[in-house]
C-alpha positions in Angstrom: -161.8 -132.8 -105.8 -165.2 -131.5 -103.9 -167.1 -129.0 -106.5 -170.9 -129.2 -105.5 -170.7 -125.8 -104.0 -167.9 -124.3 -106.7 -168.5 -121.5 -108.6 -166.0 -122.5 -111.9 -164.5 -125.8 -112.7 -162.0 -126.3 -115.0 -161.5 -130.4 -116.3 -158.5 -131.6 -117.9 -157.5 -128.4 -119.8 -154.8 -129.1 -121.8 -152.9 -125.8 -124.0 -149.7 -125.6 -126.4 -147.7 -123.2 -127.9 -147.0 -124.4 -131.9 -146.3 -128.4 -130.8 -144.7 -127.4 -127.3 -147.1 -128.5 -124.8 -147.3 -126.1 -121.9 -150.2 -127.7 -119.7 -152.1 -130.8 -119.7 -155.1 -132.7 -117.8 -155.1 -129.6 -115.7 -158.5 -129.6 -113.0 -159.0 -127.1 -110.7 -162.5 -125.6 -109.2 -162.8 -122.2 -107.3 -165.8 -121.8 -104.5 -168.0 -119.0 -104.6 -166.8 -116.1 -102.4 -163.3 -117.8 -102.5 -160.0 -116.7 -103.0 -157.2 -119.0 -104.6 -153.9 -118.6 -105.3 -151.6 -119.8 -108.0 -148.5 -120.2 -107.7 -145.8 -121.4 -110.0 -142.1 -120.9 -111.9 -141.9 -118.1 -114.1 -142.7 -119.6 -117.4 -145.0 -122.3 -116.2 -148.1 -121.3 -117.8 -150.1 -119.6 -114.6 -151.1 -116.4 -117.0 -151.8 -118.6 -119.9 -154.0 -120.8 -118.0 -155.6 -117.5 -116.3 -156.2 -116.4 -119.8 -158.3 -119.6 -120.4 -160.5 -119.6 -117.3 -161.3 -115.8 -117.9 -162.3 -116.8 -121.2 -160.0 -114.5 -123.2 -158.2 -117.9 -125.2 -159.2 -121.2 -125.6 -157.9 -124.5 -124.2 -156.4 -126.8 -126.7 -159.0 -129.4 -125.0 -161.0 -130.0 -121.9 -163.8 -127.7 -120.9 -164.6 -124.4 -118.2 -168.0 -124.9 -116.1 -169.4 -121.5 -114.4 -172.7 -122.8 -112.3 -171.9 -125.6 -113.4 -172.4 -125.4 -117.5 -170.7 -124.3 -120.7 -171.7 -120.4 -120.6 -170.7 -118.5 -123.5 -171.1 -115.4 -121.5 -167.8 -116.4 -119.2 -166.3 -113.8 -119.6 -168.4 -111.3 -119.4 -169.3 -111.8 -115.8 -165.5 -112.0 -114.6 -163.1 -109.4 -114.5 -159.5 -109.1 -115.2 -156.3 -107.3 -113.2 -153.4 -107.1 -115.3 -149.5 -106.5 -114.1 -149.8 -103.5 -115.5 -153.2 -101.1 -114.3 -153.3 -100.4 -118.0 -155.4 -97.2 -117.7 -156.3 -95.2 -120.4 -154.1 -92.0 -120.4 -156.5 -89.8 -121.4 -159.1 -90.4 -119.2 -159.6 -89.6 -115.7 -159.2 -91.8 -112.4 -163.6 -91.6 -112.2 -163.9 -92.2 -116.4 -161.2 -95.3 -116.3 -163.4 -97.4 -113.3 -166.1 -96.4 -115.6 -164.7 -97.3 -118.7 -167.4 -100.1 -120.4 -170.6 -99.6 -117.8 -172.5 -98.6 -120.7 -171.8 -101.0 -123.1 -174.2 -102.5 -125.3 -173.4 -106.0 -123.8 -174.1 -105.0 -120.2 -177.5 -104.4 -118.5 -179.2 -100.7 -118.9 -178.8 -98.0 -116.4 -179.3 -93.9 -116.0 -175.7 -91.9 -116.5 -176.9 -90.7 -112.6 -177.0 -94.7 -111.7 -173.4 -95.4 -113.6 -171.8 -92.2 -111.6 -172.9 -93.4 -108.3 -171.6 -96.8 -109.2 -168.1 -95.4 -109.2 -168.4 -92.9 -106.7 -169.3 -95.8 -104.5 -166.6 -97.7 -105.7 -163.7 -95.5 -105.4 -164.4 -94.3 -101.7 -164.1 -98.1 -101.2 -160.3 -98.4 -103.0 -160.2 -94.9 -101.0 -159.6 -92.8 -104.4 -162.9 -90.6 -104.3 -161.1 -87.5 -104.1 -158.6 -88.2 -107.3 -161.7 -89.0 -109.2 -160.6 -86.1 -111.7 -156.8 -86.8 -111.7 -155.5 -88.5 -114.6 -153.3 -91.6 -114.9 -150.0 -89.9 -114.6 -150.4 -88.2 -111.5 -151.1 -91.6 -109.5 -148.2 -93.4 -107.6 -148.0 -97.0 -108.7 -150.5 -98.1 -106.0 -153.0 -95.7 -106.4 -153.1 -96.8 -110.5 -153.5 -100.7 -109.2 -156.1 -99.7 -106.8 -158.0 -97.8 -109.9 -157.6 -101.2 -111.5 -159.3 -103.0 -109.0 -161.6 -100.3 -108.7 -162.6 -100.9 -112.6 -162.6 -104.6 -112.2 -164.9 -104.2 -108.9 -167.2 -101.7 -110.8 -168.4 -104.5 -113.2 -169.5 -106.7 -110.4 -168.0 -109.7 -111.3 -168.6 -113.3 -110.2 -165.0 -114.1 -110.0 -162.0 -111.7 -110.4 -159.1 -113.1 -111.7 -155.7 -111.1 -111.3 -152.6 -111.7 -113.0 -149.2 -110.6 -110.3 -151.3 -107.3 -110.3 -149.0 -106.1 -106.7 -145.4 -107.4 -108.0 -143.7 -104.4 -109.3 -144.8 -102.6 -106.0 -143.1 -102.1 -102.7 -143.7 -104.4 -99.7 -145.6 -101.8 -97.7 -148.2 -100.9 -100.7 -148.4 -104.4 -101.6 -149.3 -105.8 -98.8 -151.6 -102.8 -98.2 -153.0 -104.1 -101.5 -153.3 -107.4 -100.7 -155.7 -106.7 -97.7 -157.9 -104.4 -99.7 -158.3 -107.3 -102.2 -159.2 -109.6 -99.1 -161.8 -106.7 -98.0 -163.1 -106.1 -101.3 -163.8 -109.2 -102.7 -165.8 -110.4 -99.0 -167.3 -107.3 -99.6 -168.5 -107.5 -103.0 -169.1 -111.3 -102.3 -166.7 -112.3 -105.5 -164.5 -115.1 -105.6 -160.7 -114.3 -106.9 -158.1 -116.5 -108.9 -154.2 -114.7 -107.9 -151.5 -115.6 -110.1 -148.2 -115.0 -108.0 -145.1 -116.4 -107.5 -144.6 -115.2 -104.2 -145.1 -118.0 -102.5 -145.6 -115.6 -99.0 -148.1 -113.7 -100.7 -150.0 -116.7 -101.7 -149.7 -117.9 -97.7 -150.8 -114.7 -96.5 -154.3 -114.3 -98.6 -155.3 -117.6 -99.9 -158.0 -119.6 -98.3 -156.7 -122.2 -101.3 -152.5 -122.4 -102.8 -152.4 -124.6 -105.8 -149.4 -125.2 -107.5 -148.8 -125.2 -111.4 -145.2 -127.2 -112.1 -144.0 -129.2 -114.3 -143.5 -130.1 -118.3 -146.2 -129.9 -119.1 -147.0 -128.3 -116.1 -150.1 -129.5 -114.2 -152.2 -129.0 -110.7 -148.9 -130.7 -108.2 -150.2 -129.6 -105.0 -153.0 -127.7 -102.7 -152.8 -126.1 -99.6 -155.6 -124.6 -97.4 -154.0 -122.1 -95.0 -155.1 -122.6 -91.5 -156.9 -118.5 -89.9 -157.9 -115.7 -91.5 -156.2 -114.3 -94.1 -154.8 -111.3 -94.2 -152.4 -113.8 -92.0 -148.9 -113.5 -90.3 -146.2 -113.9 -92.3 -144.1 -115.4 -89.1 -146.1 -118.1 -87.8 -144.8 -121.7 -87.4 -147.9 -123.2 -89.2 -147.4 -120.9 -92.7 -143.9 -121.6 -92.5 -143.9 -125.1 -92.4 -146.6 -124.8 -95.4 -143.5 -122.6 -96.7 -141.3 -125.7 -96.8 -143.8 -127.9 -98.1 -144.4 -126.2 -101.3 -140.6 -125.3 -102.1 -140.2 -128.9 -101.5 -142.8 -129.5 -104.4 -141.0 -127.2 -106.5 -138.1 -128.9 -106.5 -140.1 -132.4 -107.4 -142.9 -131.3 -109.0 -143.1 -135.1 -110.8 -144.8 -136.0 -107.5 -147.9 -134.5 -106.8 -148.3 -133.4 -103.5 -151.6 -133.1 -101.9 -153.0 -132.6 -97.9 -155.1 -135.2 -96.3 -158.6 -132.8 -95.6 
């Protein structure tokens, strides 16, 4: 595993539930300006281990490098999409992407600054003119792309979602998908998607790595071959397709390209 130029690495993580191990000797690294995918059975442990690398739990042991150290500040330069947008009801599309800017922890700006911060940002999720709306009046995807929107305004290092485009429809999820490709080049972040949509993973990942087993550890990598967004369709992805349902049936033998 190459990680001069990686952004996070994470080095034999190891987590249980009680004395039911659910990972172990887990290492994975994410580049900067990368985006990786996760994949997995339900159950598994992807949003547990997404959990740890945000820095919202702990590992059991093992350790998380961001530039290559301990920081005790992880967190705070990532940013988190949920399954759910989780939006607070009461507050409008503009006031929920802006919800935390002016937190003590984060650096000092003008109220002028922090509004033109998410002007700027929803034009780009294209949600400028529902700035007012509330929560309730927003289809599905419009609430998910106000959750990116609020995980964009932040300007994170690394964005990690959890299945944040599951419980949509295949035409607004893959409409999601390509605004997370466009967004996260634009705002140069790297991105860590848990899915278990193994297409989705194919279509948008420059990286797949797979979580199986019990415990469940790293069993395979994949490095999509184009551009992502890709085509579903193509010989190449498909054969990839194969591969990793392959590895999901045996995930006691770790499967792993020759680069």
């Amino acid at each position: 595993m190459t990680t001069e130029n990686a952004l996070l690495v994470a080095r034999q993580l190891a987590f249980s539930y009680g004395h039911k191990p659910v990972f172990s000797q887990v290492d994975l690294h994410i580049d900067r300006r990368e985006i990786v995918c996760l994949i997995g059975a339900s159950g598994c442990g992807k949003s547990t281990l997404l959990r740890l690398l945000a820095g919202l739990s702990e590992a059991d042991t093992g350790e998380v490098l961001l530039d290559g150290s301990v920081r005790v500040d992880r967190a705070a330069r990532a940013s988190v999409v949920f399954q759910s947008p989780a939006l607070l009801p009461w507050l409008s599309v503009a006031a929920n992407v802006g919800f935390g800017l002016d937190f003590v922890c984060r650096s000092k700006q003008t109220r002028a600054a922090l509004q033109t911060q998410v002007k700027n940002i929803l034009e780009q999720v294209g949600l400028a003119e529902h700035a007012h709306k509330k929560p309730q009046a927003l289809s599905g995807g419009m609430a998910q792309r106000v959750a990116l929107a609020r995980a964009l305004a932040r300007e994170p290092e690394i964005i990690y979602l959890d299945e944040p485009f599951s419980a949509l429809d295949a035409i607004t999820r893959e409409s999601m998908q390509d605004l997370l490709i466009a967004l996260a080049h634009q705002h140069q972040s790297a991105a860590l998607l848990v899915t278990h949509d193994i297409d989705e993973a194919l279509r948008i990942g420059d990286r797949v790595l797979l979580l199986a087993g019990a415990p469940a550890r790293i069993v395979g990598e994949w490095r999509p071959a184009g551009t992502a967004p890709r085509q579903h369709r193509s010989s190449a992805l498909h054969s990839m397709r194969e591969e990793i349902l392959d590895s999901l049936s045996q995930p006691s033998t770790p499967w792993f390209p020759v680069i």
